[in-house]
N, C-alpha and C positions, 0 to 999 in steps of 0.2 A: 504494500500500500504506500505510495506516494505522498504527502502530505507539501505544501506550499503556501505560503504569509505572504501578503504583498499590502504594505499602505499606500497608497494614491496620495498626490500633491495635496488637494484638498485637504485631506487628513491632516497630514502636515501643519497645515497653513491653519486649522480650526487650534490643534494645541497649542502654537505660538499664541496664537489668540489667546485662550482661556489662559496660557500662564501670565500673558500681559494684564490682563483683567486682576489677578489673584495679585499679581507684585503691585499693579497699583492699590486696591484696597489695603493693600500691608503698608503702603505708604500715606493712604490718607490715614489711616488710624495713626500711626506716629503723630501725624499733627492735629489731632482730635482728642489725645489722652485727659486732657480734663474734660470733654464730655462723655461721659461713659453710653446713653444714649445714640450717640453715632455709631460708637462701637459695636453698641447689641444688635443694632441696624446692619452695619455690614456682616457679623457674623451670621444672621438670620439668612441676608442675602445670602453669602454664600454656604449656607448650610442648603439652601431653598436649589443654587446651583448647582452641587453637589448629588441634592434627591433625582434631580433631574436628569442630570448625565446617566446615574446608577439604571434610572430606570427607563431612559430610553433609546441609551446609547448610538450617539447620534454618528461616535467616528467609525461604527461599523460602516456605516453605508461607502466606508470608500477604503474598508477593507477585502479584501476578498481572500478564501481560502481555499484551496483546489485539491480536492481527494480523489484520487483514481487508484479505483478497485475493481481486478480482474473478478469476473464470474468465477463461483467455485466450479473444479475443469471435473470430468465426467471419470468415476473411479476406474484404476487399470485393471482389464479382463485377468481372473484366477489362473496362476499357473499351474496345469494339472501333474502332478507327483509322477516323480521320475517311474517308467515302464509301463503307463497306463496307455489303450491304444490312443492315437494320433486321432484328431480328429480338427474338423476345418475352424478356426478360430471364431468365434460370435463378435460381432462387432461388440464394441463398450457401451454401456448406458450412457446419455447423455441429457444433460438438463432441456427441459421442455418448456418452452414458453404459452401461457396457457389464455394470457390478455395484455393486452398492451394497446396505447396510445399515445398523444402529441399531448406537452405542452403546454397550456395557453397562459397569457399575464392577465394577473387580479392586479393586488394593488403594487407591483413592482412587475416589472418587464421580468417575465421568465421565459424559457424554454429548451428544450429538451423532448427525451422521451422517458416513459412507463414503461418496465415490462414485471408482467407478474410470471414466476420461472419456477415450478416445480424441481428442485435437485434431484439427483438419481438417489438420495439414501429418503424418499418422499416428504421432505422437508419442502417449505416454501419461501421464496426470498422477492422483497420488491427491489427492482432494480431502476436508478436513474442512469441514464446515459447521456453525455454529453449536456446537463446540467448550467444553464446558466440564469442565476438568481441575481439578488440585491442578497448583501450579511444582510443579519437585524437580531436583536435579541430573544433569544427563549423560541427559537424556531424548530418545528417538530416537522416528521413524515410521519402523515395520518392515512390510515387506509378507513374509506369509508361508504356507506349507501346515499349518500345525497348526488344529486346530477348535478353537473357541472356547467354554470353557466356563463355567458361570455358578461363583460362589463361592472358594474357595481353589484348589477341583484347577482352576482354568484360569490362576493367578497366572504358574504359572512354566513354561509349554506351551512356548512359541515359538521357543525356541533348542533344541531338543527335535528340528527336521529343519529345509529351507530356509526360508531367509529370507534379504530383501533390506534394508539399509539404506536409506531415500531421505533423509537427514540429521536435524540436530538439532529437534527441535520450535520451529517460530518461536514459537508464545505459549501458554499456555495456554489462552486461548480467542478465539476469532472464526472466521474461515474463511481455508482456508490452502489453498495450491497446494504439492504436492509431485512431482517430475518422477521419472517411473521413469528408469532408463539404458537408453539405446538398444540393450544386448546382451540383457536381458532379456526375455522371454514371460512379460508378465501372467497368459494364461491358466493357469502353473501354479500361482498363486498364489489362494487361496481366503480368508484373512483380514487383516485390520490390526491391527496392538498400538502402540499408546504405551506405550513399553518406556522402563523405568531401565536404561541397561548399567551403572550403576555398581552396581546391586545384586541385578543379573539378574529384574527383576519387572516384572509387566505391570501398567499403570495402568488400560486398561482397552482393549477391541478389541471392533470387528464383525465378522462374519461377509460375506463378499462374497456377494451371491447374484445369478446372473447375469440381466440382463435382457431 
């Protein structure tokens, strides 16, 4: 597995910012020590700046993080014990792809593709390929039964009836392995979202269509 960090100019250019912001309030407070009220003022501020960053992480958007992950590869045919007769070899199992689809942007430009891939040990995995997202915070792959729509009315569908977590998003973009849980039946399931839980919104999701 691959992993890759890259911060954008932007990025950059926002924390110059905020530490210029932070060294000046350290400076106006120097010359405000006899009022203590200014002071509570700018600590508030920057406590209020502070909750803010935490919780909406704004230098993600011009972070990007690229995970590429091969498919798990198809197990190697048994080798039959020495003296037994010869016989023509079986091909190998090999992972099955059982639904898949494109794509589309909700609230951030996405795209890519779905594939839902039965493994040869009958394990299920979703897989994105060639993924390309917005970061943002607290972002999940959700497997779920809501239809997927194009524009606003498909933003906030997905929490709407089931859905399954299969954990945090490795990167915003490359191709990624995500493992259903063995209690689940894929077949009830008909779409993907790259979902914000931190602020219940869909980044963007395809539609499963079966193959």
């Amino acid at each position: 597995m691959a992993v890759a960090v890259s911060i954008g100019g932007p990025g950059a250019t926002f924390w110059m910012i905020l530490c210029g912001l932070l060294e000046a309030g350290m400076g106006h407070g120097r010359k405000t020590r006899g009022r203590p009220w200014v002071i509570g003022v700018l600590v508030v501020a920057l406590a209020g700046v502070g909750l803010g960053l935490y919780w909406f992480q704004p230098w993600k958007l011009w972070q990007d993080e690229t995970v590429q992950e091969a498919l798990p590869s198809a197990v190697a045919p048994a080798v039959p014990p020495a003296g037994a007769p010869s016989a023509s070899p079986s091909p190998a199992p090999r992972p099955r792809t059982l639904a898949g689809g494109e794509l589309i942007s909700h609230e951030h430009a996405t795209s890519g593709k779905v594939k839902l891939v039965r493994l040869v040990d009958g394990s299920h995995v979703v897989r994105l390929e060639d993924l390309d997202t917005s970061n943002g915070p607290d972002l999940r792959v959700w497997l779920t039964d809501a239809p997927v729509k194009e524009g606003r009315a498909g933003w906030h569908v997905f929490d709407d009836g089931a859905y399954v977590s299969l954990g945090k998003l490795k990167g915003n973009k490359g191709s990624q392995n995500y493992a259903v849980p063995a209690d689940v039946d894929p077949s009830r399931f008909t779409s993907v979202s790259i979902w914000c839980d931190r602020f219940d919104v869909s980044f963007g999701a395809a539609e499963l269509a079966r193959t």
